[in-house]
N, C-alpha and C positions, 0 to 999 in steps of 0.2 A: 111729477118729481123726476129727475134728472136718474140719468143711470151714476154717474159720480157720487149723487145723493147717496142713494140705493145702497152704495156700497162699504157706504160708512157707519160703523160701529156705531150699536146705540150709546146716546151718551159723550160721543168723543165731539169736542169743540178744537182744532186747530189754532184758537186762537190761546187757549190754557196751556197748551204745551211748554214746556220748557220756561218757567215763568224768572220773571227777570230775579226776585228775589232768590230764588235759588241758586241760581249761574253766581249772580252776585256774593250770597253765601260763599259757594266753591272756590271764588276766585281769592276771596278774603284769606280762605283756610291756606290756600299753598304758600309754601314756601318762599318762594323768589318776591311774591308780595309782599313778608316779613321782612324779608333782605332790603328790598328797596326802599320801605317806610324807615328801616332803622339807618340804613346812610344817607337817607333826605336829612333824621333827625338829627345826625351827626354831624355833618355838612357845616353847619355856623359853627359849632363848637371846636371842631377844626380851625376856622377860618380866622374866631376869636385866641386861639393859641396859636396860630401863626402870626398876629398883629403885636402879640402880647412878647414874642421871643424874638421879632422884626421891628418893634420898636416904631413910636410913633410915624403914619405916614406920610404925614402933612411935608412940603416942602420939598417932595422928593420929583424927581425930572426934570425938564426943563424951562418949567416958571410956568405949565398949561395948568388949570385945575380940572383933574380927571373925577371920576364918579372912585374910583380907586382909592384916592388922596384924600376924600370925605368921606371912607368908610368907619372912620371910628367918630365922628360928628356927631351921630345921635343913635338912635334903636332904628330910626328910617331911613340912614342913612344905608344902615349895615344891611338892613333889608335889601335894599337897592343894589349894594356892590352883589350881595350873596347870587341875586337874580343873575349878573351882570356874565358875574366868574361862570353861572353853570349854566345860562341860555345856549350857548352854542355846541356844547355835550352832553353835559350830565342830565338836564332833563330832556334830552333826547334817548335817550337808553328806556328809561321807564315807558315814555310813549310806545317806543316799537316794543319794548316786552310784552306789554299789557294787551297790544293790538294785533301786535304777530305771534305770540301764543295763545290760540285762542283755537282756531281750527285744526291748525296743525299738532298741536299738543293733541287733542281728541283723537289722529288720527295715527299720531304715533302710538299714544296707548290702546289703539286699535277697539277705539268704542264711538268712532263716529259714525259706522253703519250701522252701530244697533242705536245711537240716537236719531239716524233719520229713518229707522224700522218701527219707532215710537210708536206711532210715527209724528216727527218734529218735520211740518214743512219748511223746505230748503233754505226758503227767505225768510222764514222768523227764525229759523237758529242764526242765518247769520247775521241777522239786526239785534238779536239777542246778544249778542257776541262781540260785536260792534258796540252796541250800548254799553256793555257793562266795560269794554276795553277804554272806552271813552272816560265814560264816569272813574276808573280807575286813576287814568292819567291826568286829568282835573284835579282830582285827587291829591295827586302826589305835587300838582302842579302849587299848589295850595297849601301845601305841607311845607315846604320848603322856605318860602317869605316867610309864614306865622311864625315859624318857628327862629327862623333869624331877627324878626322884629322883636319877640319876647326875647331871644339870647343876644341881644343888639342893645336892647332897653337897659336890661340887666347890666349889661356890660357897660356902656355908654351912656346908659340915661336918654332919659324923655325926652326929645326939642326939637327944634324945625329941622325940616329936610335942605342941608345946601347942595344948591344947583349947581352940576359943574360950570354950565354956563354964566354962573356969578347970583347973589341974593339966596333969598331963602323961604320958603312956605312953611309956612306954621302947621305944626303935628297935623292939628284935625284936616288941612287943606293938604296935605300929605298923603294919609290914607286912601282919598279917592284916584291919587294919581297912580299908585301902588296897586289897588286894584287895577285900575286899566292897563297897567306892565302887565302885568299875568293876565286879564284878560286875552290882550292882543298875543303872547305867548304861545296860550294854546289856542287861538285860530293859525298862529303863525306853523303850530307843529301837526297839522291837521294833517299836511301833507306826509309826513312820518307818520303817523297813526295809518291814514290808506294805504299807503305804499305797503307798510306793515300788513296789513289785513288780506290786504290783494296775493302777496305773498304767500301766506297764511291758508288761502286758499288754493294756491297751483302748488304745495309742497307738504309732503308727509313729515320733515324734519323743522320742528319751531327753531330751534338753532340757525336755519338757514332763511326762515322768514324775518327772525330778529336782526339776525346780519347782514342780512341783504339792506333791510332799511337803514341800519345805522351805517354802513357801507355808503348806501347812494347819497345818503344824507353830508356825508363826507363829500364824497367828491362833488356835491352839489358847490358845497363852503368854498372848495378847491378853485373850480372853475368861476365863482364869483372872484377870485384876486387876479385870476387872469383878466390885467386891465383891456390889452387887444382886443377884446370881445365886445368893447363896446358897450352900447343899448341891450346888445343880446344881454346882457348880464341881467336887464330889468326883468326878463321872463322868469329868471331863478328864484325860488322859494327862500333860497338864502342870501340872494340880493338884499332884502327886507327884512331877515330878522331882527336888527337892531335898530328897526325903525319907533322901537318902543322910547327909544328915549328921547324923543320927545312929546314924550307925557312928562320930560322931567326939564323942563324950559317956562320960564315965568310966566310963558301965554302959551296955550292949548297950541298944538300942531297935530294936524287929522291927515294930513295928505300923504304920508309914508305909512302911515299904519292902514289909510284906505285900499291904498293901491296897494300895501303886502298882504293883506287879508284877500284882496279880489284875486290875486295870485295864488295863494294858500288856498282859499273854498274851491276855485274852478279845478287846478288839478285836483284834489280830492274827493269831487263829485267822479270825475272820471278813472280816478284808480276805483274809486267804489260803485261803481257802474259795470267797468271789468271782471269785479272781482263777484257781485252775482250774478252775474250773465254764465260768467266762465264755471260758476258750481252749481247752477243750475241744470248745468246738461253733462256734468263732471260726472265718471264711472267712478265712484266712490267701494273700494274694496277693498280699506283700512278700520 
């Protein structure tokens, strides 16, 4: 038997520690979780009283058919715009909340040396932490279509999805492109989720892990308009976030949602490679 063995408390398994239902429990109970589940839910209901005081939208610009222009078409449709309007903000917010308050929050309330005094080894609280920030932002990622599609339906009624690119897919053939929107979504926000967490890790203030991500996540979007950049643009995470739409084209297209996903996973293997290496050997005195 090993002297590390030796040392350890009868009874204690490091792998019990900190178990995910509970983290997950906790994370339910706070606050900013309410907050952001009740404006995901509000979100269409909003967006169905801006149509309804804006008036039909059909025909409006200049003779292109946008996803915009078919928002009141059907329940699938309104799904689609809802996704459309908050992919490149608002469900970026919840991702870095959920992922960037997570360590840092512990160590502002000044109880993450008595979680790894547990003692919680370093790399399961932060996969613990990670998982449940994940499973969060899925979550909410999730919350937002459903709910536009039931306040979509309601509102618009049942029937095919029209393509802006012209025709239309019939409800049941609908749903599954819907899913793959929100699929590719949050591979696409992976990179906000690490960045967040990485953060979350080199700082005692969740305020400044949260806005660091939605910060860089910005000027990422920024520097993708800067057209001079060329190719360089294709390295950007936000080059490719609206590579989703085309799931919403009469025939399957994989090749923008491939290449933004291979983008999206490789940098957030290495934000979250960073980010336990660097709290592994971290003086933790919060």
């Amino acid at each position: 038997m090993t002297a590390h063995a030796t040392a350890r408390a009868p009874g204690y398994r490091p792998r019990r520690t900190l178990p995910l239902r509970v983290e997950a429990r906790r994370q339910l109970r706070r606050r900013r979780t309410l907050v952001i589940a009740a404006v995901l839910t509000l979100l269409p209901f909003v967006l169905v009283a801006a149509f309804a005081i804006g008036g039909d939208p059909h025909g409006r610009g200049n003779g292109r058919i946008t996803l915009m222009d078919t928002a009141t078409a059907s329940g699938a449709n309104f799904a689609a715009t809802a996704l459309f309007v908050s992919a490149g903000f608002v469900l970026v917010v919840p991702v870095a909340l959920f992922c960037g308050d997570t360590v840092a929050s512990e160590a502002s309330w000044s109880s993450l040396r008595y979680l790894l005094a547990a003692p919680v080894p370093r790399a399961r609280l932060l996969r613990v932490k990670l998982t449940v920030g994940l499973l969060f932002s899925a979550a909410a990622m999730l919350l937002l279509p459903l709910v536009a599609l039931g306040v979509g339906t309601a509102a618009y009624g049942w029937g095919p999805l029209q393509l802006p690119a012209g025709g239309a897919l019939s409800a049941s053939e609908a749903l599954p492109r819907l899913a793959v929107v929100v699929g590719y979504l949050f591979v696409s926000q992976l990179v906000t989720a690490a960045l967040a967490f990485w953060l979350s890790t080199v700082t005692d203030a969740p305020l400044g892990a949260v806005g660091g991500a939605v910060g860089l996540t910005i000027v990422g979007n920024v520097l993708d308009q800067v057209t001079a950049l060329g190719s360089w643009r294709e390295a950007l995470p936000a080059h490719w976030q609206y590579s989703w739409a085309d799931a919403l084209q009469p025939g399957w297209e994989w090749s923008g949602m491939i290449q933004g996903s291979a983008v999206s996973v490789a940098y957030a293997l290495v934000l979250c490679a960073l980010a336990f290496r660097g709290f592994a050997g971290k003086d933790v005195v919060s």
